[in-house]
C-alpha positions as CSV (number, residue, x, y, z in Angstrom):
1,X,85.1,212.3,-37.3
2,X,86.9,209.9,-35.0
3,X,85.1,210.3,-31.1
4,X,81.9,211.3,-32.0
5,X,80.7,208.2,-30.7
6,X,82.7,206.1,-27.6
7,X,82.3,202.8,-29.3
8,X,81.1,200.1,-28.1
9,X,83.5,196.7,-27.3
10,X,84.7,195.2,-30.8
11,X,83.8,198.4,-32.8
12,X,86.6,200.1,-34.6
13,X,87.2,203.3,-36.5
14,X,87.7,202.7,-40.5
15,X,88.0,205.3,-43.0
16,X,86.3,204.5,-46.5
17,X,88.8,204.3,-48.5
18,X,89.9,200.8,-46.7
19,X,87.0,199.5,-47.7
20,X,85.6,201.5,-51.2
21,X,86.6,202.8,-54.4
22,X,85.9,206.5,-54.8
23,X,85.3,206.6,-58.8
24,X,84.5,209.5,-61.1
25,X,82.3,209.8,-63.8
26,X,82.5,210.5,-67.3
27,X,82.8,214.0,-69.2
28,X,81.1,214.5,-72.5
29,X,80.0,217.4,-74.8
30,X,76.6,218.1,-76.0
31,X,77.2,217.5,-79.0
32,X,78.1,213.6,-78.4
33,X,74.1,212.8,-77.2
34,X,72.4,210.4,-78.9
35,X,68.8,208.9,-78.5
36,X,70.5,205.1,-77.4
37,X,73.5,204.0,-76.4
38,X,75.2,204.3,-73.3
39,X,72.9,205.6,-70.3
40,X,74.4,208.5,-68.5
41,X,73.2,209.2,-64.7
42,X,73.0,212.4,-63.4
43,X,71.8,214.0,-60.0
44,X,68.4,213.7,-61.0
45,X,68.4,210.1,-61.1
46,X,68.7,210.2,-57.4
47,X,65.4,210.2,-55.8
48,X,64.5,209.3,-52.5
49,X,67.8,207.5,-51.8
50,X,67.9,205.7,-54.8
51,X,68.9,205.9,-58.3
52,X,65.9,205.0,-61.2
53,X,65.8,206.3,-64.6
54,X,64.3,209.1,-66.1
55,X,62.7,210.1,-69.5
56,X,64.7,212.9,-69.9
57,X,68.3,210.4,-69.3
58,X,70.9,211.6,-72.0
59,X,72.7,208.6,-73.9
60,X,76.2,208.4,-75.6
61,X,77.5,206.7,-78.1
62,X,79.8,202.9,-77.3
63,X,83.5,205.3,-77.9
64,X,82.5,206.7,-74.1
65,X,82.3,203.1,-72.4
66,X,84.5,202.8,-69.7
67,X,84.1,199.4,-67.4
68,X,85.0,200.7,-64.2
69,X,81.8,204.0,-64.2
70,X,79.9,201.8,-65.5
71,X,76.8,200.6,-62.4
72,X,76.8,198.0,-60.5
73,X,74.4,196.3,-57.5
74,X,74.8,198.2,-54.4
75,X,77.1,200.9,-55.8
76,X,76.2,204.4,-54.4
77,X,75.8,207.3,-57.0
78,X,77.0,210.8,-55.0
79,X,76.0,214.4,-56.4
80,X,79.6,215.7,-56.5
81,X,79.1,218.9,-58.0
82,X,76.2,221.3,-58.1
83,X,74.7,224.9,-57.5
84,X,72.7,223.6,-54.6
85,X,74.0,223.6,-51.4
86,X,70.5,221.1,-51.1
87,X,71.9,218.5,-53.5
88,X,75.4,218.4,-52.5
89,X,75.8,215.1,-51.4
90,X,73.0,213.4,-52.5
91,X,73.4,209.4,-52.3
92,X,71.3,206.9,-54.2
93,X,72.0,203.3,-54.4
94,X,71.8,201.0,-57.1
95,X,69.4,198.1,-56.1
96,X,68.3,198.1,-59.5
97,X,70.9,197.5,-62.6
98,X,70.1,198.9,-65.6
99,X,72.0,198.4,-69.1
100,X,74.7,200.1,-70.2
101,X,74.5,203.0,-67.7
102,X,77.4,204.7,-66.4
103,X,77.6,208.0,-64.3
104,X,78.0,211.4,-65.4
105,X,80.8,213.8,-64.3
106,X,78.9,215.8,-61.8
107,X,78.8,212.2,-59.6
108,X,80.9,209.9,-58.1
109,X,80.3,206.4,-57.6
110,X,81.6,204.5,-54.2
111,X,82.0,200.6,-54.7
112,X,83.0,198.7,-52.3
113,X,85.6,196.5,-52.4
114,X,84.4,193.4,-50.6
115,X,80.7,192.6,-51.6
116,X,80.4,191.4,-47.7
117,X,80.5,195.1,-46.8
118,X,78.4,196.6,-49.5
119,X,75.4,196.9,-47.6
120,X,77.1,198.6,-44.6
121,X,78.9,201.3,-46.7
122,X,75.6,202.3,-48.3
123,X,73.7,202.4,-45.0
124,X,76.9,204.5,-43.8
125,X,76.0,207.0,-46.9
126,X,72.6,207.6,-45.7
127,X,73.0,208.3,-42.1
128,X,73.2,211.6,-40.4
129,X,76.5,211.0,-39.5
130,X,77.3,210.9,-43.2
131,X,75.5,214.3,-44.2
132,X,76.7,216.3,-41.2
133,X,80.0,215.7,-42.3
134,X,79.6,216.4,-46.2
135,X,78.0,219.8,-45.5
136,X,81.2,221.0,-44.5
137,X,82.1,221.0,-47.9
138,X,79.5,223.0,-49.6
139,X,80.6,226.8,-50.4
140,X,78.0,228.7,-49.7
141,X,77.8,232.1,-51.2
142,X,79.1,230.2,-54.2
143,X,77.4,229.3,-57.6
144,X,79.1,225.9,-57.5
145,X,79.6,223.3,-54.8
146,X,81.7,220.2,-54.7
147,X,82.8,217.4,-53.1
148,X,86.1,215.9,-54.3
149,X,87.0,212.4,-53.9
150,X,89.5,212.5,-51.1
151,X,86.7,214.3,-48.8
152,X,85.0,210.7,-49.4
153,X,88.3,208.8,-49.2
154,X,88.9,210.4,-46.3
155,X,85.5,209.7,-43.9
156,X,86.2,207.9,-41.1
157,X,83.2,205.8,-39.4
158,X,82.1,203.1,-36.4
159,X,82.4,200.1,-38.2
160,X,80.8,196.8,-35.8
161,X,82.2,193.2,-35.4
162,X,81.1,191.3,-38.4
163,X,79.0,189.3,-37.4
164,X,76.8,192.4,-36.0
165,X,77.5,194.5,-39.3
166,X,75.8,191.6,-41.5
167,X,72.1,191.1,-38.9
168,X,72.4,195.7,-39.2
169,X,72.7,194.9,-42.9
170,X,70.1,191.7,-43.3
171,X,68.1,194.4,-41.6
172,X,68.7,197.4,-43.6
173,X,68.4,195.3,-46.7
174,X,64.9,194.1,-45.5
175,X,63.7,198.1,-45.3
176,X,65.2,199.0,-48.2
177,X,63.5,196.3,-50.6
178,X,60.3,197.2,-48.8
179,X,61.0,200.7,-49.9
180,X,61.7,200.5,-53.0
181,X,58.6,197.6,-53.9
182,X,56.4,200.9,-53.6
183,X,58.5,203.0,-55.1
184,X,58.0,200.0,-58.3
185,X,54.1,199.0,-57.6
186,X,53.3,203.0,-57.6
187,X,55.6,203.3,-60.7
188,X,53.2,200.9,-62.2
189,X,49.7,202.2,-60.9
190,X,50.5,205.5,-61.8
191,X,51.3,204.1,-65.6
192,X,48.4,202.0,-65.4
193,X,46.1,205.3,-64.8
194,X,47.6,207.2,-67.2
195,X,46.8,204.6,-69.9
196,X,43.5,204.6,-69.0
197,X,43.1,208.3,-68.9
198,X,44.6,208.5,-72.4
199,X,42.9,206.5,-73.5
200,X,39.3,207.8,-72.8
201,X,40.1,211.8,-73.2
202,X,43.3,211.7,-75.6
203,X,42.8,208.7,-77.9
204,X,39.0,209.3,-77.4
205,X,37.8,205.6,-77.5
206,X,35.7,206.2,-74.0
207,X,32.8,204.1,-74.0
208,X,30.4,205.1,-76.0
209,X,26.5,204.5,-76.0
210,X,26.4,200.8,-76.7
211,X,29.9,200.5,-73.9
212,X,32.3,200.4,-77.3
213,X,35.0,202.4,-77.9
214,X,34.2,206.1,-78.7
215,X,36.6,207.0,-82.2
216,X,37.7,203.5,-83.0
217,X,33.7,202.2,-83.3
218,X,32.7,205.0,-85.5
219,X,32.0,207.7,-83.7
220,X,31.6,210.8,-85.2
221,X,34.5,213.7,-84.9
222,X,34.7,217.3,-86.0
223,X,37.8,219.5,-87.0
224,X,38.8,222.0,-84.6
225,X,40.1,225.0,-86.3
226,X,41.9,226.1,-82.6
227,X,43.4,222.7,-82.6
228,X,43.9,221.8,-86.0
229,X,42.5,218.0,-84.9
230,X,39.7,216.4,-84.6
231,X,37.9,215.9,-81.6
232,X,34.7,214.3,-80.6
233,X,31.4,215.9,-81.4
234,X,29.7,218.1,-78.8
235,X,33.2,218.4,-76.8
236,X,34.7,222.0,-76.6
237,X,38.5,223.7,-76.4
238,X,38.1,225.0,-72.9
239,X,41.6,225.8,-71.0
240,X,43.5,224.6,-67.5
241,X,41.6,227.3,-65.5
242,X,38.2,225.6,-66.7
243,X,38.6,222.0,-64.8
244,X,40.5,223.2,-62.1
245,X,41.5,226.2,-59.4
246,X,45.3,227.1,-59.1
247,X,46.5,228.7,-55.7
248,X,49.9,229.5,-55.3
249,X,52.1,229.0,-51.5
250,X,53.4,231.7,-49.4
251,X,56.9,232.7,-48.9
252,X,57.0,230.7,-45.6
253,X,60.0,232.6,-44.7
254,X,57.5,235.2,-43.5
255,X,56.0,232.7,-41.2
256,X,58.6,230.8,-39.1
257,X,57.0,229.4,-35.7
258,X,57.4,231.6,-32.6
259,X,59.1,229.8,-29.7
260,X,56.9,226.9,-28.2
261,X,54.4,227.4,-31.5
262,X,53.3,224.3,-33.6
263,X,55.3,224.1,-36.7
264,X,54.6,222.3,-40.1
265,X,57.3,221.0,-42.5
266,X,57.8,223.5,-45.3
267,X,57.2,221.8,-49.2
268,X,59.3,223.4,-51.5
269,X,60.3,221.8,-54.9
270,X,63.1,220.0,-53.2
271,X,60.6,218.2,-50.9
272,X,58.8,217.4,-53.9
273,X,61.7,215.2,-54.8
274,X,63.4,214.3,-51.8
275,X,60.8,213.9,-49.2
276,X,61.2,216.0,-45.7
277,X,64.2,215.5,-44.8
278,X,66.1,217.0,-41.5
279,X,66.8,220.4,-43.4
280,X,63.4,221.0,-43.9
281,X,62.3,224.5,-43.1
282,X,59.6,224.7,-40.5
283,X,56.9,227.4,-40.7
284,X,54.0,228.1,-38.6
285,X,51.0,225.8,-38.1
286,X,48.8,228.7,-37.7
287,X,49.0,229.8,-41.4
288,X,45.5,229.8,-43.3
289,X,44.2,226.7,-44.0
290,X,44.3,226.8,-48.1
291,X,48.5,227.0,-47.7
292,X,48.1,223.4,-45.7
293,X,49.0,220.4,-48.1
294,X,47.3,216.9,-47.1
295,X,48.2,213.8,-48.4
296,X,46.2,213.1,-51.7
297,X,46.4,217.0,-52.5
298,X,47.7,217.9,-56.4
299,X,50.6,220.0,-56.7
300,X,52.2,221.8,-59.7
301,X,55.4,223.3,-59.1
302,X,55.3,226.2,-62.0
303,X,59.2,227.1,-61.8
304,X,62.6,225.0,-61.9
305,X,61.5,221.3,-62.8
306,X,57.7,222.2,-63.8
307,X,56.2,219.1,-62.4
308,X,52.8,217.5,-61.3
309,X,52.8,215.7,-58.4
310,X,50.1,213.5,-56.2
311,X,51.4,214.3,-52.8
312,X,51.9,211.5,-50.5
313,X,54.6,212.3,-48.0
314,X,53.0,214.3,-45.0
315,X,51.6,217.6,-44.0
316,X,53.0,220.2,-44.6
317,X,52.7,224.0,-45.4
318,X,53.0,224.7,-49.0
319,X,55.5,227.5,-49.8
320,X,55.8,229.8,-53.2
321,X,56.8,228.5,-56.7
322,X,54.2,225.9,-56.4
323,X,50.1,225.9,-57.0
324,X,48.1,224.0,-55.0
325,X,45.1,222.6,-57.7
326,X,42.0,221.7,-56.6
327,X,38.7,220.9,-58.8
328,X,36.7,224.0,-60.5
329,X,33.2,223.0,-62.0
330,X,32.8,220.2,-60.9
331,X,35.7,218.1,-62.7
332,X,37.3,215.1,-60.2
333,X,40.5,215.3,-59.4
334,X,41.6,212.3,-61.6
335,X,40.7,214.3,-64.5
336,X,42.3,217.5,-63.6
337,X,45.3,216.0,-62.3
338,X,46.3,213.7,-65.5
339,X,45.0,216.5,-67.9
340,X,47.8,218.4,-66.2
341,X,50.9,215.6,-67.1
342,X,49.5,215.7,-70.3
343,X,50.2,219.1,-70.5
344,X,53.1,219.5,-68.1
345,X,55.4,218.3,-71.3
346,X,54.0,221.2,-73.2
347,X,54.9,224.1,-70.5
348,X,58.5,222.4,-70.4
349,X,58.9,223.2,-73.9
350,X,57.8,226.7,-73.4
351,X,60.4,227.1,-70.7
352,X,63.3,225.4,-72.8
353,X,62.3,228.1,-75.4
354,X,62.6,230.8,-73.2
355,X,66.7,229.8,-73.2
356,X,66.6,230.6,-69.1
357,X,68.0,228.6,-66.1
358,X,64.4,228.3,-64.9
359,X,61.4,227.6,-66.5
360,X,58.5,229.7,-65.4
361,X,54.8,229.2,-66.0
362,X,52.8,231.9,-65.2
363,X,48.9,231.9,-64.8
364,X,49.0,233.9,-68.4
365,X,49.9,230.6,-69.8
366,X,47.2,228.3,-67.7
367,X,44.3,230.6,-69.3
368,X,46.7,230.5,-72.9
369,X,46.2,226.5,-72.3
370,X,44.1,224.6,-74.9
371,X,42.5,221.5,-73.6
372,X,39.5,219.3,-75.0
373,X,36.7,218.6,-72.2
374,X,33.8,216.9,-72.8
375,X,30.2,218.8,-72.5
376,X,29.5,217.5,-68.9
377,X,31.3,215.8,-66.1
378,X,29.6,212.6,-66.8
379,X,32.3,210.6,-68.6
380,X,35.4,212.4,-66.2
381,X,33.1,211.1,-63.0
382,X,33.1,207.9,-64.4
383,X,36.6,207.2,-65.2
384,X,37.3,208.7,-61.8
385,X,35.2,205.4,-60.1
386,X,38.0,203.1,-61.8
387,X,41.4,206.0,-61.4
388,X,40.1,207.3,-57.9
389,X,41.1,203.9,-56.0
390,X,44.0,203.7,-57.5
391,X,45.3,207.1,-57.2
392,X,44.0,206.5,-53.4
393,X,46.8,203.3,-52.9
394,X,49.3,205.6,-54.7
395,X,48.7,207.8,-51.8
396,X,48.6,205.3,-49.6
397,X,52.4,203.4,-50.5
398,X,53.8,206.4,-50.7
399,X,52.8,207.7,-47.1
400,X,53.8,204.2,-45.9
401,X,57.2,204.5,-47.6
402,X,57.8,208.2,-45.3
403,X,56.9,206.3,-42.4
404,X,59.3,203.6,-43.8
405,X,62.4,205.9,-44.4
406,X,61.7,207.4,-41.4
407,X,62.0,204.6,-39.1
408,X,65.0,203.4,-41.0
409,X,66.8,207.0,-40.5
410,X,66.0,207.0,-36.6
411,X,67.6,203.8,-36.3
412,X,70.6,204.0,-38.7
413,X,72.5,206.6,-35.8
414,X,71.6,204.0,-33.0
415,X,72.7,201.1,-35.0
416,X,76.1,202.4,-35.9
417,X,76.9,203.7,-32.1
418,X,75.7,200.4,-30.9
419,X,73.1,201.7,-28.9
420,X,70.7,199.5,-30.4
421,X,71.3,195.7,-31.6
422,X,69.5,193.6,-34.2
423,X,68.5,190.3,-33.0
């Protein structure tokens, strides 16, 4: 990679095994799970540049522990190995240490080996210059991809005087904590709302008459033969279709911009994770205005991960596999959109009993869906007064977090060629 850049006076070429461990993670069988032990990461667990836990984290028992996979502050999990050429590659870094967690052997973890230069390695893994070079090494055409540790060992990359590297770290460090605080505060709002939400329409102790809670206070609950539970008198089994309208994206490949057309970031389910990122597709702005995501718009992708999401990141043009849901009878978003995460664990089972490589929920299994809604919107409109707020600064922190990572990728190439300086 050496003359890319000229280099500005005092800079230097270094390749990253002069500075970092390349270290591999740990193999296990299936049968070796358990419910608690040791946390194993795995390319999931990197999301948006960073590496957080997951519900669905496997755990081994204490014979797998092994000191030197085991996390550490500012170490950088990489996807080694994957059928996505998307993935491949994949950094996150560990800003926050949890317990006994260790890395899987689809990743490989880079430490450095002077904390002084932590910082600058992983700001070096998230740069263009870093991806351009590790896309080299995906096969395409092939079910699997990898990355083996000497292609790591082997980068080579400006490196700045040190006195420059630590104010381009100070800085970094500054954007990333930023970053990652909304990443937290929406972890906990979106917690928060669910609470709530459960417990007025799944717990049933909604305010009742006298402003007490519903179940708990008395009040009065009939058996539900559909169901098999009780549920509160006067409410009714209605299904997914009943609170809410499902429309599915087009196969933007159909709709690539014409030469000097405006174009709109395609969402597909990795966008959904990752963000827009540069190898986004781009389809045409011109495409009707239902397929046209806004921030605050609900999303369900239907295949692969089967996930709910409040959409935050940016406009964009919503592509197949993935249902844009809007509100049918009247029924607030709030309500629709947390009645679907309460059902969203249900379709995964169906697609884990189906034995396939993707789970697929079809509009057969939205009308199949079994929900209990109360007789009017009243009580949903009500709740939505105290949720809709706070689903609004969900929105909100996680559009300021694209603009966020955004500036911080503009500047990472100009900061490592020199043609920008931190003061």
């Amino acid at each position: 990679m050496e003359g890319i850049y000229t280099l500005p006076e005092g800079w230097s070429y270094k390749e990253l095994k002069e500075i970092a461990d390349v270290i591999t993670g740990v193999s296990f069988k299936p049968d070796d799970i358990t419910k608690d032990g040791i946390r194993i990461l795995r390319s999931g667990n990197i999301q948006n540049g960073y590496v957080l836990t997951k519900k669905d984290d496997v755990f081994l028992n204490d014979s797998y522990y092994n000191k030197q996979n085991t996390i550490q502050y500012l170490d950088n999990c990489i996807t080694s190995s994957t059928g996505s050429v998307d993935v491949l590659g994949k950094c996150g870094t560990i800003f926050d240490v949890f317990k006994k967690t260790q890395i899987g052997a689809f990743l490989k973890l880079v430490r450095s080996k002077d904390s002084d230069n932590a910082l600058y390695i992983s700001l070096l893994l998230h740069s263009p210059l870093y991806f351009r070079y590790i896309r080299q090494f995906a096969k395409n055409g092939t079910s699997i991809n990898n990355i083996k540790s000497e292609h790591l060992e082997d980068l080579r990359f400006p490196f700045p005087p040190k006195d420059l590297k630590e104010r381009i770290s100070r800085f970094y460090l500054s954007l990333e904590k930023k970053i990652l605080l909304n990443t937290h505060i929406n972890a906990e709002l979106e917690a928060m709302a669910k609470q709530l939400y459960d417990y007025w329409f799944v717990q049933f102790d909604f305010p009742d008459e006298n402003g007490k809670p519903y179940k708990s206070s008395g009040g009065k609950m009939v058996y539900d033969e559909k169901l098999k539970r009780e549920i509160p008198e006067g409410w009714e089994v209605k299904n997914l279709f009943y609170i809410a309208n499902y429309k599915n994206g087009l196969a933007c490949q159909n709709y690539r911009p014409k030469e000097d057309e405006d174009s709109l970031p395609v969402i597909k389910i990795n966008e959904m994770h990752n963000g827009f990122t540069p190898e986004t597709e781009r389809a045409s702005a011109n495409i009707p205005s239902e397929f046209i995501i806004e921030n605050g718009d609900v999303l369900f992708a239907w295949s692969a991960s089967l996930e709910v999401m409040l959409w935050g990141l940016g406009r964009g043009a919503l592509n197949q596999h993935i249902f844009k849901v809007t509100s049918n009878n009247g029924f607030p978003k709030s309500f629709f959109y947390y009645q679907l995460l309460e059902y969203v664990d249900h379709f995964r089972r169906i697609a884990e009993a189906k034995k396939t490589t993707m789970g697929h929920i079809t509009k057969d299994h939205l009308e199949q869906s079994q929900i209990v809604v109360p007789p009017t919107t009243d009580l949903p409109n009500q709740l939505d007064e105290i949720l809709s707020p706070i689903m609004d600064k969900i929105v909100s922190l996680s559009s300021e977090r694209i603009y966020l990572t955004h500036l911080r990728d503009s500047l990472l190439p100009m900061l490592m060629n020199g043609q920008v300086t931190v003061e």
